[in-house]
C-alpha positions as CSV (number, residue, x, y, z in Angstrom):
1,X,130.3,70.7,110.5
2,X,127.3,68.8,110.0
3,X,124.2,70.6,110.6
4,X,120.8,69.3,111.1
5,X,117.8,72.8,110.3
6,X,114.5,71.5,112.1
7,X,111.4,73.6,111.2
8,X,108.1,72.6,112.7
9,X,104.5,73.6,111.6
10,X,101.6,72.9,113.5
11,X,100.9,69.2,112.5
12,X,104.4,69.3,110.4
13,X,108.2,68.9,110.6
14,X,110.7,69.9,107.7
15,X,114.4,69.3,108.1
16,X,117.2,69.0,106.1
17,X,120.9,68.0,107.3
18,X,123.7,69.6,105.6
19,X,127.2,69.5,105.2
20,X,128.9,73.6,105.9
21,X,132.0,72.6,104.6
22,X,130.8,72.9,101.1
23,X,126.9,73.8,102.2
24,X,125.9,70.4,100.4
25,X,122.7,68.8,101.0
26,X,123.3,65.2,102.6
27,X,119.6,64.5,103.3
28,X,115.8,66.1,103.9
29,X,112.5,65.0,104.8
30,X,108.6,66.4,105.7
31,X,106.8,64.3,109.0
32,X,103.1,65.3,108.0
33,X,100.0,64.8,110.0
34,X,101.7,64.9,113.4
35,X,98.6,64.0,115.7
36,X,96.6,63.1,113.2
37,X,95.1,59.9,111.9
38,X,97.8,58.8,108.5
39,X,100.7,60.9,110.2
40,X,103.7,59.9,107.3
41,X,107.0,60.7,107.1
42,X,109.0,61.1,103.5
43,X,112.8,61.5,103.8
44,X,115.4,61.1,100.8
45,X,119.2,60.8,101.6
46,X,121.1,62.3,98.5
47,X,121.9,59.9,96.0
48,X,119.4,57.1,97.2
49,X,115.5,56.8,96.7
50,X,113.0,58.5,98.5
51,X,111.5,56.8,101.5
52,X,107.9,56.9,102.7
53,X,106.8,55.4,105.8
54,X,103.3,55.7,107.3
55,X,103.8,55.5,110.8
56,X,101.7,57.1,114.1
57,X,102.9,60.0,115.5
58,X,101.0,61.3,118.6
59,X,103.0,64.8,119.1
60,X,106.3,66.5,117.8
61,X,108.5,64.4,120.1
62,X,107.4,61.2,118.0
63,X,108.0,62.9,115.0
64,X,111.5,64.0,115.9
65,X,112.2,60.3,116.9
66,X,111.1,59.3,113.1
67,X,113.3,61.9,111.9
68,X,116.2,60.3,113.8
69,X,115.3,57.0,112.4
70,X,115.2,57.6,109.0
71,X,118.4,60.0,109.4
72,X,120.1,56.8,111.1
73,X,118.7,53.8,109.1
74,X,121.2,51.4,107.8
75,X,120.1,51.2,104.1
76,X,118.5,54.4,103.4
77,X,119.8,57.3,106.2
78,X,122.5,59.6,106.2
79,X,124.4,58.7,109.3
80,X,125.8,56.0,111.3
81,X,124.8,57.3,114.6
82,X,123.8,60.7,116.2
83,X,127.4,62.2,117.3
84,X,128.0,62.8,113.9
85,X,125.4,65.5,114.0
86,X,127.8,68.3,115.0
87,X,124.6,71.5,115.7
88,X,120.9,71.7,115.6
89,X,119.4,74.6,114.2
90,X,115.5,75.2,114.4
91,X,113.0,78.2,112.3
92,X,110.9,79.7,115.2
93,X,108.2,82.5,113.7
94,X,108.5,85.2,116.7
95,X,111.5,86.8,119.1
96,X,109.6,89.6,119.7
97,X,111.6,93.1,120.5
98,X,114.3,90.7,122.3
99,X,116.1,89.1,119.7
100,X,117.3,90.8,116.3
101,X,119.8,88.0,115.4
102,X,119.7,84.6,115.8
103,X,121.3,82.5,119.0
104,X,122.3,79.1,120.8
105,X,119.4,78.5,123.0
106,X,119.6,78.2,126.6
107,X,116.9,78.1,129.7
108,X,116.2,82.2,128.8
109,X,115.7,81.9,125.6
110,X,113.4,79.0,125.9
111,X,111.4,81.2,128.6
112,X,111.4,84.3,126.0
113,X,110.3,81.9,123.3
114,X,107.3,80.9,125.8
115,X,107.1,85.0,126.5
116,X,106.6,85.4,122.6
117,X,103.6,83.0,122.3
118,X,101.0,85.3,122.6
119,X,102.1,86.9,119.2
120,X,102.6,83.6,117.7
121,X,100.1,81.5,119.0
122,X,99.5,79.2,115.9
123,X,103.7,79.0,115.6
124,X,105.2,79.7,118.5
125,X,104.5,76.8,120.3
126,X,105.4,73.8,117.5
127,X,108.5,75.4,117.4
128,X,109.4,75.0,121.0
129,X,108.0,71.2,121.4
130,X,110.9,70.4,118.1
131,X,113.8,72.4,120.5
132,X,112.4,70.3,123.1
133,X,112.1,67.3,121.4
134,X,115.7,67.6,119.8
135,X,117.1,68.7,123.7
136,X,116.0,65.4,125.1
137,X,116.5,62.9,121.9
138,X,120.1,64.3,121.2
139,X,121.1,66.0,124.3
140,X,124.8,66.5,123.4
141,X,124.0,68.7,119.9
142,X,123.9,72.6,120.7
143,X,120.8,74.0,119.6
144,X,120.7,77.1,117.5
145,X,117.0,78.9,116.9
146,X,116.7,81.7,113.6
147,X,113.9,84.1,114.0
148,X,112.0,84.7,110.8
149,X,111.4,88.2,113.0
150,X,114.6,88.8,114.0
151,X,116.1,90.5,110.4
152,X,113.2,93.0,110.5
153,X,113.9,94.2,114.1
154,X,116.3,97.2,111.9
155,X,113.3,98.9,110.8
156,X,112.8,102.2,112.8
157,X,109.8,103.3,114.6
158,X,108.4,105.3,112.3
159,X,107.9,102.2,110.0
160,X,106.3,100.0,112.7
161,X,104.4,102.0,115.0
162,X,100.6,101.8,114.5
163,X,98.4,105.3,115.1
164,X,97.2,104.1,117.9
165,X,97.4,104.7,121.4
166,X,101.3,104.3,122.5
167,X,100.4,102.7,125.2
168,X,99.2,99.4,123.4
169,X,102.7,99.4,122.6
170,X,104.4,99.8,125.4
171,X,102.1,97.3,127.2
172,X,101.2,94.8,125.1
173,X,104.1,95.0,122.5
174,X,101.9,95.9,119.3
175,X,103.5,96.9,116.4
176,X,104.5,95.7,112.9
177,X,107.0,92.9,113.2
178,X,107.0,91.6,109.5
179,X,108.1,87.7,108.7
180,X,109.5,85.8,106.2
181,X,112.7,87.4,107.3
182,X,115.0,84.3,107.0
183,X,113.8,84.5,103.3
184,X,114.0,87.9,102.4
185,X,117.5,88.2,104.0
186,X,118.8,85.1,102.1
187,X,117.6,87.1,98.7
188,X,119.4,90.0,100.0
189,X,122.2,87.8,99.7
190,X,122.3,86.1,97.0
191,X,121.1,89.3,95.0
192,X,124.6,90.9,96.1
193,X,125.9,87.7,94.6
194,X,124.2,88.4,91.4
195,X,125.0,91.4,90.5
196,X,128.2,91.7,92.1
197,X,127.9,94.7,94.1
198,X,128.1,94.9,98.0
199,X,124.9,94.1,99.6
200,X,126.0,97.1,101.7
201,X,125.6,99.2,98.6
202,X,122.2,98.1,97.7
203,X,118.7,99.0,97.8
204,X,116.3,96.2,96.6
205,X,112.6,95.5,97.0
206,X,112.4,91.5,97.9
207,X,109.3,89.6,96.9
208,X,108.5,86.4,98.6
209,X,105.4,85.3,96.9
210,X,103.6,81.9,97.8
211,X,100.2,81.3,99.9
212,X,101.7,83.9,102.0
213,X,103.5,86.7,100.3
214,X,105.2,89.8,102.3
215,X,107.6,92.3,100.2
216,X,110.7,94.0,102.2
217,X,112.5,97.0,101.2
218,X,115.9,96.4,101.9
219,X,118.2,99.2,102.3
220,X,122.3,99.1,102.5
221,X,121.9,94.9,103.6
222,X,119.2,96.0,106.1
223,X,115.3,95.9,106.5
224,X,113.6,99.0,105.5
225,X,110.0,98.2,105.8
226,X,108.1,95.2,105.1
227,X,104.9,94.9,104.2
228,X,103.2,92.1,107.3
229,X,102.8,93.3,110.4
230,X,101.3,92.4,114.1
231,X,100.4,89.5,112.4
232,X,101.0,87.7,108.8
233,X,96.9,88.7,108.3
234,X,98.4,92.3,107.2
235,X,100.0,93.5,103.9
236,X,99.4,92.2,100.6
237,X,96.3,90.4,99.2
238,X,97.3,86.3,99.6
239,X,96.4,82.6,99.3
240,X,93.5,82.4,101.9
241,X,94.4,85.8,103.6
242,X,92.7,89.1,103.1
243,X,95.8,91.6,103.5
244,X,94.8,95.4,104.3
245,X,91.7,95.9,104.7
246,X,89.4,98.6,107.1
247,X,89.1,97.4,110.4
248,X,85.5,98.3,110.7
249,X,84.9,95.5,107.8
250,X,85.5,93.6,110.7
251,X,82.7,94.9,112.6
252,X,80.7,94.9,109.7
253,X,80.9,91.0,109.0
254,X,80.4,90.5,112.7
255,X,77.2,92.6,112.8
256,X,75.6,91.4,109.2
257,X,76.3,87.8,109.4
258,X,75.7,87.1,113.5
259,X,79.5,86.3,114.0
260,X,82.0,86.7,116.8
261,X,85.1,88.1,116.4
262,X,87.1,85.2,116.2
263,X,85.1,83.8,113.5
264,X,85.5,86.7,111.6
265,X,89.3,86.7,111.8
266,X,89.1,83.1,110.8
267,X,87.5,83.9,107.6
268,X,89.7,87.0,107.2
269,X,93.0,84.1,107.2
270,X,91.7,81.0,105.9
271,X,88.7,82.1,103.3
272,X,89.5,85.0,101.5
273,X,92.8,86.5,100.1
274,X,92.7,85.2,96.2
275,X,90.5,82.1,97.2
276,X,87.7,84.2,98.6
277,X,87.5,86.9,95.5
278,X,88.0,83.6,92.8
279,X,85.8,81.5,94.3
280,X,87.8,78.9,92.7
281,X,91.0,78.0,94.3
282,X,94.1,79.6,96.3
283,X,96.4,78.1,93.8
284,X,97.2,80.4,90.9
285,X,97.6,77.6,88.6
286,X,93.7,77.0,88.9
287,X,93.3,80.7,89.0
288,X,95.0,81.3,85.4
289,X,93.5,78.2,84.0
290,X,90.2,79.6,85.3
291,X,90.6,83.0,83.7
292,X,91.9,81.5,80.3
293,X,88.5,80.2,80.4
294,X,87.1,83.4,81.0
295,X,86.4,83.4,84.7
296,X,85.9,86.7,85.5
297,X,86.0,86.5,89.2
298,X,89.6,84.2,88.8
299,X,91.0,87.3,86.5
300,X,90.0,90.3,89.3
301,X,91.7,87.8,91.7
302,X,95.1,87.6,90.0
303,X,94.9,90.9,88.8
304,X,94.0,92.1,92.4
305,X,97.2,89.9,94.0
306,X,99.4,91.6,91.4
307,X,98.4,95.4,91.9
308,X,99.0,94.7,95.9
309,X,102.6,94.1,95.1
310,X,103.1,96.8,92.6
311,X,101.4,98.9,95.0
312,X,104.2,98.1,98.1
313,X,107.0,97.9,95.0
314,X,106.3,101.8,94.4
315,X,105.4,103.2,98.1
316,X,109.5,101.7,98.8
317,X,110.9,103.2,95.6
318,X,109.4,106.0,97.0
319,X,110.4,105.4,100.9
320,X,114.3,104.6,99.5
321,X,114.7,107.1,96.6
322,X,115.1,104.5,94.1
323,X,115.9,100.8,94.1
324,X,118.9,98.8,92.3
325,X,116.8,96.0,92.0
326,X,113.5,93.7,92.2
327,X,113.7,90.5,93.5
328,X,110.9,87.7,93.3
329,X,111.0,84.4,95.0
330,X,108.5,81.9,96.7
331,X,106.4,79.2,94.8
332,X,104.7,82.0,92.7
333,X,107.7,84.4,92.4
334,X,110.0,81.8,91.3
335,X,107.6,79.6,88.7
336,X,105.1,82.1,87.6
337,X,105.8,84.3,84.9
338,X,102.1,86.0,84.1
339,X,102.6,87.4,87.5
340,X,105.9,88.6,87.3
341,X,104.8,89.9,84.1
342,X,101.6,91.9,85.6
343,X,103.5,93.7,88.5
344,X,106.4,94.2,86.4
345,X,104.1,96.0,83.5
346,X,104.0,99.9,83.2
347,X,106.3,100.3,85.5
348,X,108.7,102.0,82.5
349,X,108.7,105.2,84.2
350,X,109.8,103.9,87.3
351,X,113.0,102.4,85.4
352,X,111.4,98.6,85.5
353,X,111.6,97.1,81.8
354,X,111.1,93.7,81.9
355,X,112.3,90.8,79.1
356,X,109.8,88.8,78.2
357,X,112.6,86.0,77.0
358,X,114.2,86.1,79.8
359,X,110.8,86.0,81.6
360,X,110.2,82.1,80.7
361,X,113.8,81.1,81.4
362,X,113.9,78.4,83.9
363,X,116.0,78.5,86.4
364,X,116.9,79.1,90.4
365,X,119.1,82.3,89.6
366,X,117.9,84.7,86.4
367,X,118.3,88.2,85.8
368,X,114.9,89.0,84.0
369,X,114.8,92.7,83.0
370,X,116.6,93.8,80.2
371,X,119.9,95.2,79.7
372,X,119.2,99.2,80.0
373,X,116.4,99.0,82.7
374,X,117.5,100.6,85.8
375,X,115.9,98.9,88.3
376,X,117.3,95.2,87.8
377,X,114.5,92.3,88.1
378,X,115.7,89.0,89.1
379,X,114.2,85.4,90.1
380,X,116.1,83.1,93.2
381,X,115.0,79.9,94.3
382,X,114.8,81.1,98.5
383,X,116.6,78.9,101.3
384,X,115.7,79.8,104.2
385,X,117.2,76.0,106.0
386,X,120.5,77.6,104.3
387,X,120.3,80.6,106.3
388,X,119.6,78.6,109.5
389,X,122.5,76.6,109.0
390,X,124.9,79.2,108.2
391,X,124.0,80.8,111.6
392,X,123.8,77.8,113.6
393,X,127.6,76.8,112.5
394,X,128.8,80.2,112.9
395,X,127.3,80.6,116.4
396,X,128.7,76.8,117.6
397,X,132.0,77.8,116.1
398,X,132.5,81.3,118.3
399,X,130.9,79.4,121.3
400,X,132.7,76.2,121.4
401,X,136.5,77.9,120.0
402,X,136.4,80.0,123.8
């Protein structure tokens, strides 16, 4: 089965097409600057150059029709024509409550994705105009949508009710949902793989670390707890965002610097986090380079991000009884080995020792601690596109074999 995983920002489109006989990758792209002035697409088929095309793309529908185009050129695509797409599957941020798995869509799920919008507002809706786009451009695939949501609907209500009044829950559905569940369920996967034990059997704390970072504690295969909540604004300290903080800061900012409260949420998502304590950058490449300098404000910052983690590390050794092993993934968990080394430190104790060899080895699968720690560390390169394709083929499978 060919599969083709669409995943659509606000001004964005990723997608790869891959083969699920062997889960090879046949082709993938990024549409950038959808609605924008200098929209571009890049695509590379496997085996043949990359391709970049400047080209204007009003909305999402445009950009689906580039992606079919560069899928479908003669000299550089992947595929003679569109039937040999077999299944679409698409990322979608929120299913609410409704959905804890993923599934083929259909007019209700469509209306429950609208339904979901106004916990998603800033996702939600790029993710319907791709279905949309792909239902009207290639009518005869099925359509499969994964909700990065959906893996964390296990946790109980004692882990994702707020003390607050119920009845903002039972009304207006707020809660903790968590996210990045497409990623920390494919490193609850291939950490089974790893060590060879059942995932069943497991209890791991996953770290997906990047602009936005979330940790999950992952108990027998299923989520625990996680560490984002309502919104991805809550948890640990990230890129631009500020992670836990009081809510009457809030009020405070407001009242101090003659803001409203939407301005104030806007500066608690897009100008604090690391970037806001540094003063430098988001990136933690400029943040080390700015502390080897001696920036003192870059070395709070990265010191800061890492004692967040450690922090949600030990409250889930402590929620699970223990933990078979750490897992780190995400552009800073895979590729940055001072941080791994700084959440990983002093944590003896707890039964985390980790190698500092093994700790600059390269690679998309490393076990990093040493041999007698108790608590396994290990690196993954994530795949959250290979997740959404395993689902969508075995969902068109069990539908289409009736």
């Amino acid at each position: 089965m060919i599969v083709l995983v669409i995943n659509c920002g606000s001004s964005s489109i990723k997608y790869q097409l891959l083969n699920m006989e062997d889960e090879s990758l046949i082709a993938k792209g990024l549409v950038e600057r959808i609605g924008i002035e200098g929209s571009v697409i890049s695509h590379t088929t496997t085996g043949k150059e990359k391709v970049v095309k400047e080209v204007p793309m009003k909305d999402h529908n445009d950009g689906i029709e580039q992606v079919i185009a560069a899928l479908t050129d003669p000299e550089t695509g992947a595929v003679k024509s569109l039937d040999e797409i077999d299944a679409i599957g698409h990322r979608v941020v929120h299913g609410g409550e409704k959905y804890n798995t993923s599934v083929i869509v259909n007019e209700q799920v469509l209306k429950d994705l609208e339904d979901c919008v106004s916990l998603a507002p800033l996702h939600n809706p790029p993710n319907i105009a791709g279905i949309k786009a792909c239902m009207k451009l290639m009518p005869n695939a099925p359509e499969v949508v994964a909700f990065d949501t959906a893996f964390h609907q296990t946790i109980k209500p004692v882990n994702y009710l707020y003390a607050i009044p119920y009845e903002y829950y039972q009304k207006y559905g707020i809660r903790r949902y968590g996210f990045h569940g497409l990623s920390h369920m494919f490193m609850a996967q291939e950490a089974s793989k790893m060590l060879n034990i059942d995932v069943d059997d497991l209890k791991l704390i996953t770290c997906h670390l990047g602009n936005g970072a979330s940790v999950t504690a992952i108990k027998h295969g299923r989520s625990f707890d996680t560490s984002m909540g309502y919104t991805p604004l809550e948890g640990l300290v990230m890129g631009t965002r500020c992670g836990d903080i009081d809510p009457a800061v809030i009020e405070a900012i407001a009242e101090k610097e003659g803001k409203s409260l939407e301005e104030v949420l806007a500066i608690l998502n897009k100008e604090s986090g690391v970037l806001g304590v540094s003063g430098v950058s988001s990136d933690f490449r400029d943040l080390e380079a700015a502390m080897a300098e001696g920036n003192t404000r870059a070395k709070i910052a990265v010191e800061l991000f890492a004692r967040r983690v450690k922090f949600y590390i030990g409250a889930y050794i402590a929620e699970m009884n223990g933990a078979d092993a750490i897992v780190f993934t995400g552009g800073i968990g895979e590729n940055d080995k001072l941080m791994r080394e700084l959440i990983c430190k002093n944590m003896g104790n707890m039964g985390v020792k980790l190698d500092p060899a093994k700790n600059n080895q390269k690679g998309d699968a490393v076990i990093l601690s040493t041999d007698d720690s108790k608590i396994k560390v290990l690196k993954l390169a994530t795949n959250e596109e290979l997740v959404i394709a395993r689902d969508t083929k075995e969902l068109v499978e069990k539908e289409f074999s009736r």
